[in-house]
N, C-alpha and C positions, 0 to 999 in steps of 0.2 A: 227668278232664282232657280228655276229648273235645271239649270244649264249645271252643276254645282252639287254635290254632296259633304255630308262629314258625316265620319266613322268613329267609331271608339269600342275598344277593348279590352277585356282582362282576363287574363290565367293564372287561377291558382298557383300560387307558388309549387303545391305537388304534383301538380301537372307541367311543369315546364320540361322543355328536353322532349318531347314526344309528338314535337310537330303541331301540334295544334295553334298555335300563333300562325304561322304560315299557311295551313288549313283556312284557315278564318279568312286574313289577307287576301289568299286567291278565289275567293267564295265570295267578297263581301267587292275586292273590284271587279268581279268581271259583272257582278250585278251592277254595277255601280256603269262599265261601259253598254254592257250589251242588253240588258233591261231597262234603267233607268237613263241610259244616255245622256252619262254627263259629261260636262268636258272635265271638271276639276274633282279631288278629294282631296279635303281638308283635314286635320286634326289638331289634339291638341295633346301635349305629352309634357309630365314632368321632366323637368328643364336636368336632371342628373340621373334618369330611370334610361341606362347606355343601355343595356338590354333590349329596351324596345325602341329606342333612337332606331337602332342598330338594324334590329327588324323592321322599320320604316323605310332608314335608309336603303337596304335591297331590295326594293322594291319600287324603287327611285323617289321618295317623298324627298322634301327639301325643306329646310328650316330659311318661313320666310319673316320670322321676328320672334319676338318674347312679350307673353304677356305678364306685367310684373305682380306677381301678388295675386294670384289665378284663384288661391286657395287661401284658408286661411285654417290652419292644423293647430292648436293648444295654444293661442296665440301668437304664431309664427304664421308671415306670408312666406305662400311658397309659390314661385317664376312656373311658369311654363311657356314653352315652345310650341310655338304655333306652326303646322307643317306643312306642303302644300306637293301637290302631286298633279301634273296635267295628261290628260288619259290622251293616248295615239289614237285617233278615227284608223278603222277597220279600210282597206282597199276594197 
């Protein structure tokens, strides 16, 4: 499983807008390619949290399924997205 990562992160909500998502992001793959050398990173995001789909998505993550019922909040399951990103080897 070396081959292989997953990440996970959160920002305060009064911190949003100030680049720190995308800090993290470029921080946390390039360890992910040039340290740890993997081929893939994983996640896993609330299935309606577009904000950070969204920051996934530029960064080329791919939504490869739905885990149904990931969480379970006051008695409510709640879906997430399971995401899937494949790192480019270096020339």
């Amino acid at each position: 499983m070396s081959h292989r990562g997953e990440i996970g992160l959160c920002i305060r909500q009064s911190a949003w807008h100030l680049g720190i998502g995308h800090a993290l992001m470029d921080r946390l793959l390039d360890f992910a390619k040039n340290q740890a050398k993997a081929d893939l990173v994983s996640l896993e995001v609330c299935h309606d949290n577009r904000r950070a789909i969204s920051l996934y998505q530029h960064y080329g993550f791919q939504k490869i399924g739905t885990f149904e019922g990931f969480f379970k909040i006051d008695s409510k399951l709640i879906d997430y997205d399971i995401m899937l990103l494949k790192l480019e080897k270096s020339s």
